[in-house]
OpenMM code with the backbone's topology and positions (N, CA, C; nanometers):
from openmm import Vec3, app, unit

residues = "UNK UNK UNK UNK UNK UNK UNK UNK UNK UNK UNK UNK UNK UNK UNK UNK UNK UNK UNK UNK UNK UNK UNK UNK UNK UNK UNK UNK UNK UNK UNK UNK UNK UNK UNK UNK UNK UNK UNK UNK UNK UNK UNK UNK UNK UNK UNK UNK UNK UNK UNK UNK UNK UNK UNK UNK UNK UNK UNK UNK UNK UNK UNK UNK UNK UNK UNK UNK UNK UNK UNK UNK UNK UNK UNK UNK UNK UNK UNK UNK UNK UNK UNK UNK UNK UNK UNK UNK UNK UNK UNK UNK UNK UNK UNK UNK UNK UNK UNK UNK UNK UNK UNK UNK UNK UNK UNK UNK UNK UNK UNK UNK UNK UNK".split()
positions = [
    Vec3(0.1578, -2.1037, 2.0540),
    Vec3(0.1772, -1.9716, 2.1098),
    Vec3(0.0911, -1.9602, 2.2344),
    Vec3(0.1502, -1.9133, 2.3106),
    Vec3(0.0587, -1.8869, 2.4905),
    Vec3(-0.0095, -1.7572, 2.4643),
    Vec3(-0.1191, -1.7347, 2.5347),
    Vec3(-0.1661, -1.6116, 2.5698),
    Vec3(-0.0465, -1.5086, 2.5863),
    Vec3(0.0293, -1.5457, 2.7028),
    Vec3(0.1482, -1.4229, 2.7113),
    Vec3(0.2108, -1.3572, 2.5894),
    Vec3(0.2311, -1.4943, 2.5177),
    Vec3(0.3267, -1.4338, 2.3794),
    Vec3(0.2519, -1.3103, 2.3277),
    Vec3(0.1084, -1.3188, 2.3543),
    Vec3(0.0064, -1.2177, 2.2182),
    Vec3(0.0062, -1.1153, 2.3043),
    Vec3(0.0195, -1.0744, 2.3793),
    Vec3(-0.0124, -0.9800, 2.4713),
    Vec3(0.1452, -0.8894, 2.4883),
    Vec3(0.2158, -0.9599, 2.4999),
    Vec3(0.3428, -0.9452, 2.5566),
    Vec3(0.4149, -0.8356, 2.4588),
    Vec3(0.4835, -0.6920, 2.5113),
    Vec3(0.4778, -0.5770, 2.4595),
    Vec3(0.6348, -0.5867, 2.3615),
    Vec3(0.6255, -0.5066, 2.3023),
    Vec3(0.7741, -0.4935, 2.2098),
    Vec3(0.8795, -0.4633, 2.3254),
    Vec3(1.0168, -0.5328, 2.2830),
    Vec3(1.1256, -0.4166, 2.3911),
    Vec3(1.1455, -0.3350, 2.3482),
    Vec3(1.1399, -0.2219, 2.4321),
    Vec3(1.2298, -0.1045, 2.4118),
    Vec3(1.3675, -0.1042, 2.3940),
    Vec3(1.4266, -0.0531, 2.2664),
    Vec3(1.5586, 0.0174, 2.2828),
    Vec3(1.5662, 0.1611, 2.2700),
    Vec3(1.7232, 0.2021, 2.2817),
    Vec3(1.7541, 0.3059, 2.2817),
    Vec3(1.7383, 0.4078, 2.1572),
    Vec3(1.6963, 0.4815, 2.1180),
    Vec3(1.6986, 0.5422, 1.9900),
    Vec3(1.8252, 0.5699, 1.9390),
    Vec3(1.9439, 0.5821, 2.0355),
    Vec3(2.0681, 0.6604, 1.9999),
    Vec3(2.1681, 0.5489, 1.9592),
    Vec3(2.1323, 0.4403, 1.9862),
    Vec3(2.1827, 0.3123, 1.9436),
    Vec3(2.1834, 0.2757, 1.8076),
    Vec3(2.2975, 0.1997, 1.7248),
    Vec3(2.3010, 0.2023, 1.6488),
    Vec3(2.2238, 0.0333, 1.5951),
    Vec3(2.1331, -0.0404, 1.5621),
    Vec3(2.0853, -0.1372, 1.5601),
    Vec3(2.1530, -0.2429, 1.4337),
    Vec3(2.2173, -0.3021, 1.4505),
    Vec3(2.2775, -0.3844, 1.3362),
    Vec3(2.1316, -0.5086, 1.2497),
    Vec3(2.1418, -0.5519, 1.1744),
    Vec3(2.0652, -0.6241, 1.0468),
    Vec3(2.1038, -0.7293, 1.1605),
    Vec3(1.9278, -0.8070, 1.1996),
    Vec3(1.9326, -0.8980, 1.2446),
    Vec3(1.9903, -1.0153, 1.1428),
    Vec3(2.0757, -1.1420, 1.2112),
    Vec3(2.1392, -1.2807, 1.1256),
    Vec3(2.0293, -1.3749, 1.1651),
    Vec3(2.0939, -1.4893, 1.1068),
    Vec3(1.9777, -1.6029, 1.1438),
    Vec3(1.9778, -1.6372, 1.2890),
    Vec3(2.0526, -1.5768, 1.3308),
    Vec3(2.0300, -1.6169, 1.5167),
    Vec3(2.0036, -1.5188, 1.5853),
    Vec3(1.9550, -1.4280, 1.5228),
    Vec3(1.8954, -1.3179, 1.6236),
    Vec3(1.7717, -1.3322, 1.6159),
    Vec3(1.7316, -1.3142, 1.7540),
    Vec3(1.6178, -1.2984, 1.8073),
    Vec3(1.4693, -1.1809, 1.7910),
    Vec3(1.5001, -1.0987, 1.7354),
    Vec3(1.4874, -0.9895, 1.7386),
    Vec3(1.4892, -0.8952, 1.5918),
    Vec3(1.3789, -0.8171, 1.5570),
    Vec3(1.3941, -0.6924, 1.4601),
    Vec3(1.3849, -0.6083, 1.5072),
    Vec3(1.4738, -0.4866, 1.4791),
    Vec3(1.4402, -0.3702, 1.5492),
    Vec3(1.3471, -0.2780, 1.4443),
    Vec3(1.2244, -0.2414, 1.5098),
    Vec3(1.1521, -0.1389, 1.4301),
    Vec3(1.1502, 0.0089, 1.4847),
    Vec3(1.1069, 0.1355, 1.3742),
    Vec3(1.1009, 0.2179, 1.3950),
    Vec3(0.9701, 0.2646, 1.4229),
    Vec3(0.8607, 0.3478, 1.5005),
    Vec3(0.7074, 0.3791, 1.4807),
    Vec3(0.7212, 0.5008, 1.4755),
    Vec3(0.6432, 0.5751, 1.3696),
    Vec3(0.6477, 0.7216, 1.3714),
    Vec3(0.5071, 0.7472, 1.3283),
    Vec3(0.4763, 0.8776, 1.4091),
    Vec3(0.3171, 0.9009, 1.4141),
    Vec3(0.3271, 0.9993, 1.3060),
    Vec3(0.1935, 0.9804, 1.2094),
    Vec3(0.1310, 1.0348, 1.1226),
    Vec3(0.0526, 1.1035, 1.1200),
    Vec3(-0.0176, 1.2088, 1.0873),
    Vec3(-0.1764, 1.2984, 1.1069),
    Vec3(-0.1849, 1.2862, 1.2424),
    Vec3(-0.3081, 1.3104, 1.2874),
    Vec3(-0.3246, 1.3171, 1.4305),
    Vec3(-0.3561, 1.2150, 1.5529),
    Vec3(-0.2370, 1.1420, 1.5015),
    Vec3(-0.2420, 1.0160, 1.6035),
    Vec3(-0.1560, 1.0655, 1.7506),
    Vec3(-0.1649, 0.9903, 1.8311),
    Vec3(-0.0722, 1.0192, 1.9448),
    Vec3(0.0361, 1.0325, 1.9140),
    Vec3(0.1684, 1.0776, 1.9634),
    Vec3(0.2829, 1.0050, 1.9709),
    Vec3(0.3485, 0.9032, 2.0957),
    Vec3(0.3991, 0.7696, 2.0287),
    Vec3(0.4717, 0.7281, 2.1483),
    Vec3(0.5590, 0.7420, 2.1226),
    Vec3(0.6009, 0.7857, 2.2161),
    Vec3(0.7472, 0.8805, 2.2900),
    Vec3(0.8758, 0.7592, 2.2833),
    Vec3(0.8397, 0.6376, 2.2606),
    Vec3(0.9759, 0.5606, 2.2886),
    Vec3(0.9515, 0.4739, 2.1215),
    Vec3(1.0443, 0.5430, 2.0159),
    Vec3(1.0106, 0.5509, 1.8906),
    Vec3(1.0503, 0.3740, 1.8100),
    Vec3(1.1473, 0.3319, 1.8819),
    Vec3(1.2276, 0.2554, 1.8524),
    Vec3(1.1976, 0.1181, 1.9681),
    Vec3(1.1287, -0.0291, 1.9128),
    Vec3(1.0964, -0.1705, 1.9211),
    Vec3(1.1290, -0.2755, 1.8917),
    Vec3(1.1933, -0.3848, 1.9530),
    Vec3(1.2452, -0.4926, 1.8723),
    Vec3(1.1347, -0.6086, 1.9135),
    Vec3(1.1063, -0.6087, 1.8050),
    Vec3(0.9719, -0.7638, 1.8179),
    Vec3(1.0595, -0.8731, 1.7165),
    Vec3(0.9231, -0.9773, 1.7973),
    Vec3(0.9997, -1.1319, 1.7280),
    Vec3(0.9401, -1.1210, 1.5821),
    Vec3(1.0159, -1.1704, 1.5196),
    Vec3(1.0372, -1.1762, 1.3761),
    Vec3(0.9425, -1.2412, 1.2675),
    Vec3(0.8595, -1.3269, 1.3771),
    Vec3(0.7644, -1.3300, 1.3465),
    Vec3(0.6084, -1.3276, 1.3631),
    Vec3(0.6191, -1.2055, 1.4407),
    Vec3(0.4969, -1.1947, 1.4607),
    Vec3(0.4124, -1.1115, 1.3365),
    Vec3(0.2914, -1.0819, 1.3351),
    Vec3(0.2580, -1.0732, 1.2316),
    Vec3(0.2298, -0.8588, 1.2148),
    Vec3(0.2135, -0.7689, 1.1032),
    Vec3(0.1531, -0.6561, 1.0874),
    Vec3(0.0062, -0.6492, 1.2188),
    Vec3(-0.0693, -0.7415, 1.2307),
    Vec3(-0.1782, -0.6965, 1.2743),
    Vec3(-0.1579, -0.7185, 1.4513),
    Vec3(-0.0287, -0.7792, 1.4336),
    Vec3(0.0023, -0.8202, 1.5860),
    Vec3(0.0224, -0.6366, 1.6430),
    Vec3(0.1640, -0.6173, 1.5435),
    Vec3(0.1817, -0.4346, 1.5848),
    Vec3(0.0616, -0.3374, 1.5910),
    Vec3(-0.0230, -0.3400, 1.5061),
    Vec3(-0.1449, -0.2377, 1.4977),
    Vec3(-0.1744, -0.2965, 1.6559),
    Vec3(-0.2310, -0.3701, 1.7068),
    Vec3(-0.3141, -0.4077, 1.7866),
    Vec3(-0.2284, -0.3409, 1.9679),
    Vec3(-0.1048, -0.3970, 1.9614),
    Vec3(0.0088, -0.3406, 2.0378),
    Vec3(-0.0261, -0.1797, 2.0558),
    Vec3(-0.0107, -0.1518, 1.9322),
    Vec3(0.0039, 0.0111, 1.8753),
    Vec3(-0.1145, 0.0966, 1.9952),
    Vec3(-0.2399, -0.0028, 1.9049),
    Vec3(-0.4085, 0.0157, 1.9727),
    Vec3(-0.3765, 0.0418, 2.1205),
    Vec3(-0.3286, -0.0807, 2.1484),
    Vec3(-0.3492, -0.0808, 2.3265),
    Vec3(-0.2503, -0.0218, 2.3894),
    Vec3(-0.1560, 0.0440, 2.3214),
    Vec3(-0.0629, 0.1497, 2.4022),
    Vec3(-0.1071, 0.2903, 2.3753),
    Vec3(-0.1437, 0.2969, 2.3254),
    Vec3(-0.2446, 0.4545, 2.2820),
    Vec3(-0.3760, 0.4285, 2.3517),
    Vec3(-0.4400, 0.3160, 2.4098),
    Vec3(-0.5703, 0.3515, 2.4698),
    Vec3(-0.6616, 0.4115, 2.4041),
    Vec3(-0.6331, 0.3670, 2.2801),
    Vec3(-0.8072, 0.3924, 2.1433),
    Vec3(-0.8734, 0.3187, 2.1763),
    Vec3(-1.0024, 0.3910, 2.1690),
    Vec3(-1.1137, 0.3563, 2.1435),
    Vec3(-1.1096, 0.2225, 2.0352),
    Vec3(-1.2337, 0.1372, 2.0685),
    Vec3(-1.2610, 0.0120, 2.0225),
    Vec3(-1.3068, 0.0334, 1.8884),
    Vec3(-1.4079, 0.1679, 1.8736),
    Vec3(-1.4005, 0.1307, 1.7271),
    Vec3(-1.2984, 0.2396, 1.6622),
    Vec3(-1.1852, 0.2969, 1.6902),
    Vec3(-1.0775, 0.3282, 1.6002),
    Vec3(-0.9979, 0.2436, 1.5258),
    Vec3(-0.9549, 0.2663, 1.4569),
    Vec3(-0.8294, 0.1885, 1.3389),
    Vec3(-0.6896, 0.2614, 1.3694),
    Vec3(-0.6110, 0.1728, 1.3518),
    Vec3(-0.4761, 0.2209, 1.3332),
    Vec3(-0.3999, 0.1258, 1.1378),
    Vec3(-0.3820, 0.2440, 1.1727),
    Vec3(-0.3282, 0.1831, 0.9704),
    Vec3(-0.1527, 0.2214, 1.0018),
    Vec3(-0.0846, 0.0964, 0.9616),
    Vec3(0.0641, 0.0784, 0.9414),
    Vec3(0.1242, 0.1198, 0.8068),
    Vec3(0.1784, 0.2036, 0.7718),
    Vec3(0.2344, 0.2118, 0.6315),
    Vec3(0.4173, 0.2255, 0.6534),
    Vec3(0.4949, 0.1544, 0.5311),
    Vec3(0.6040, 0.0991, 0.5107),
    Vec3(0.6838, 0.2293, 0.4537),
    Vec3(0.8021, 0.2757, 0.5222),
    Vec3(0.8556, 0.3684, 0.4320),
    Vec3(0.7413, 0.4943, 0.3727),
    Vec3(0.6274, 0.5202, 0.3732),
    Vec3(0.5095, 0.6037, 0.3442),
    Vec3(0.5184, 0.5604, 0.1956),
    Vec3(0.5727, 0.4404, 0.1874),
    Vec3(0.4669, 0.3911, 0.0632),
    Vec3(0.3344, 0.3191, 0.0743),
    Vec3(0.3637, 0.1884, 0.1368),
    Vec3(0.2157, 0.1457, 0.1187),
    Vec3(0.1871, 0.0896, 0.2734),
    Vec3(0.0627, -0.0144, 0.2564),
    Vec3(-0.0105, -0.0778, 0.3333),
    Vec3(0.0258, -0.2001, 0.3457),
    Vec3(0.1140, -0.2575, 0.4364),
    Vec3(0.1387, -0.3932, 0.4449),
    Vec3(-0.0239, -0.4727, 0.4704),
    Vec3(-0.0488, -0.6056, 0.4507),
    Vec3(-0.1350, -0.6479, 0.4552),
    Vec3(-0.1139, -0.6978, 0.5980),
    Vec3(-0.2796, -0.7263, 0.6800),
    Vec3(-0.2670, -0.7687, 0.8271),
    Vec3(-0.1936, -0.9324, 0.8887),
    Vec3(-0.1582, -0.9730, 0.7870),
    Vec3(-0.1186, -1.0953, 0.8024),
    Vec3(0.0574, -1.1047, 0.7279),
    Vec3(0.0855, -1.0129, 0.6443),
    Vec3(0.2501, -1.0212, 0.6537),
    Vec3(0.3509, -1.0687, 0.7826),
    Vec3(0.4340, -1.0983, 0.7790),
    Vec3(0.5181, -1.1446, 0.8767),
    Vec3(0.6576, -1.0072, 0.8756),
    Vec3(0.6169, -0.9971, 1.0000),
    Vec3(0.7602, -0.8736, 0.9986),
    Vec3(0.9135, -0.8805, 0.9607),
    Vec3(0.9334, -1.0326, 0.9709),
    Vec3(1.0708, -1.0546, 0.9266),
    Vec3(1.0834, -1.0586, 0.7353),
    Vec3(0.9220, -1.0834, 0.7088),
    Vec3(0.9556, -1.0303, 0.5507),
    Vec3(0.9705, -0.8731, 0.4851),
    Vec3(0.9235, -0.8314, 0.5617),
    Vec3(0.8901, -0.6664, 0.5277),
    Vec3(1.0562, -0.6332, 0.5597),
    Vec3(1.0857, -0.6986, 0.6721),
    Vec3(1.2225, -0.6402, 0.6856),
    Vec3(1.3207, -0.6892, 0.5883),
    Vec3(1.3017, -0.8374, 0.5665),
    Vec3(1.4059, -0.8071, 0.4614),
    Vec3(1.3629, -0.7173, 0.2916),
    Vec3(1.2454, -0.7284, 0.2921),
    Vec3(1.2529, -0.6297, 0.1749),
    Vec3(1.2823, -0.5068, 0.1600),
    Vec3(1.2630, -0.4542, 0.2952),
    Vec3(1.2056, -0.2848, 0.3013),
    Vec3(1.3004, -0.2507, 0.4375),
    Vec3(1.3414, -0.3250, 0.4647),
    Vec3(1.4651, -0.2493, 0.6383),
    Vec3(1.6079, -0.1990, 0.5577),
    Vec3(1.5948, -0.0563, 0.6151),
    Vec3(1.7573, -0.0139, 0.6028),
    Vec3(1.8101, 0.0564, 0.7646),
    Vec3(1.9245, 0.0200, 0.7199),
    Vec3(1.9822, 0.0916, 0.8521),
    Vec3(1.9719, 0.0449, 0.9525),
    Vec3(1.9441, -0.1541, 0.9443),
    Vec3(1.8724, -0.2173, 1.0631),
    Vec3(1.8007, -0.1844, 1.1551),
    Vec3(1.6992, -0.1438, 1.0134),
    Vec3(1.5984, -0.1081, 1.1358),
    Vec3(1.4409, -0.1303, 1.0218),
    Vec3(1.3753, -0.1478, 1.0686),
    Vec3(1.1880, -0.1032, 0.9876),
    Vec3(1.1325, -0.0216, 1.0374),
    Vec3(1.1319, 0.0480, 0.9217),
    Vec3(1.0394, 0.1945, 0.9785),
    Vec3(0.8812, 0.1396, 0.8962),
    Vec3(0.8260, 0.2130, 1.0026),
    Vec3(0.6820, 0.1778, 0.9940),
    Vec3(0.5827, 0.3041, 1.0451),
    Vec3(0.4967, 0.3553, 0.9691),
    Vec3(0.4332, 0.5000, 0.9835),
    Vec3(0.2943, 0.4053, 1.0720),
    Vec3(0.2427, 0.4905, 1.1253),
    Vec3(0.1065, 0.4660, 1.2067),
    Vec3(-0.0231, 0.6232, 1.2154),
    Vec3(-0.0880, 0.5365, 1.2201),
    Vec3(-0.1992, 0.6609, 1.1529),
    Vec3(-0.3654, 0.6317, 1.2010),
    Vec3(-0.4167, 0.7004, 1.2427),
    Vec3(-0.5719, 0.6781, 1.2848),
    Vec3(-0.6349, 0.6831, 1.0994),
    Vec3(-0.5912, 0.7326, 0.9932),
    Vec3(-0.6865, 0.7202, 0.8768),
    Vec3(-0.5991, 0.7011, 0.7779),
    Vec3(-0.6091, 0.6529, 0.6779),
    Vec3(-0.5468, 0.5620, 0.5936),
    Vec3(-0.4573, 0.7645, 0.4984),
    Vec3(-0.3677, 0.7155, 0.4813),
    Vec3(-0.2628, 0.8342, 0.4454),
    Vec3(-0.1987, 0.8083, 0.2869),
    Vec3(-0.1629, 0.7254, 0.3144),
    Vec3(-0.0990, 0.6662, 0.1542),
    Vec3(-0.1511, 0.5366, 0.1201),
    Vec3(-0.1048, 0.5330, 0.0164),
    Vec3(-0.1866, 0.3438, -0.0291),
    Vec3(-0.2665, 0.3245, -0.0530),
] * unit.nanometer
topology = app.Topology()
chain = topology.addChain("A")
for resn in residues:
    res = topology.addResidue(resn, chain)
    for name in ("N", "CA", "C"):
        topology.addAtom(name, app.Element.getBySymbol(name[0]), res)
């Protein structure tokens, strides 16, 4: 993996788009981010990252598009059930937990559920 890859931001899609269940040749998951308690919101709700990058890859993304502070946390929760762990791989969460081709994923400055 290059420096670029780790750095390198989610694409944007359209929210109004309908996102089909990535196959084995897609490139791409589309996720959902929705802000929790009193986190920011980013305004462009809807991300397709590579499939395998990891939970702590998004928090960190999350971090540096919100411009938190170094010692804040951002906590990811699945459906507002739980806490994926920082090292899951996003293409597993999706196939367990994606409907509607898509992963929704809550974001939060303090731990909410889980």
């Amino acid at each position: 993996m290059t420096d670029t890859e780790e750095t390198q931001a989610p694409t944007t899609t359209s929210t109004t788009s309908v996102a089909a269940p990535p196959d084995k040749d897609s490139a791409k998951i589309c996720i959902l981010l929705n802000a929790t308690g009193n986190v920011p919101i980013i305004k462009k709700r809807t991300w397709t990252v590579d499939p395998n990058k990891t939970v702590s890859w998004i928090q960190k993304f999350i971090h540096k598009f919100l411009k938190l502070d170094s010692n804040e946390k951002i906590f990811l929760y699945v459906n507002q059930t739980f806490a994926p762990a920082p090292d899951q791989i996003i293409k597993n969460l999706y196939e367990c937990h994606g409907t509607n081709g898509k992963l929704v994923l809550y974001y939060c400055k303090n731990q909410a559920w889980g």
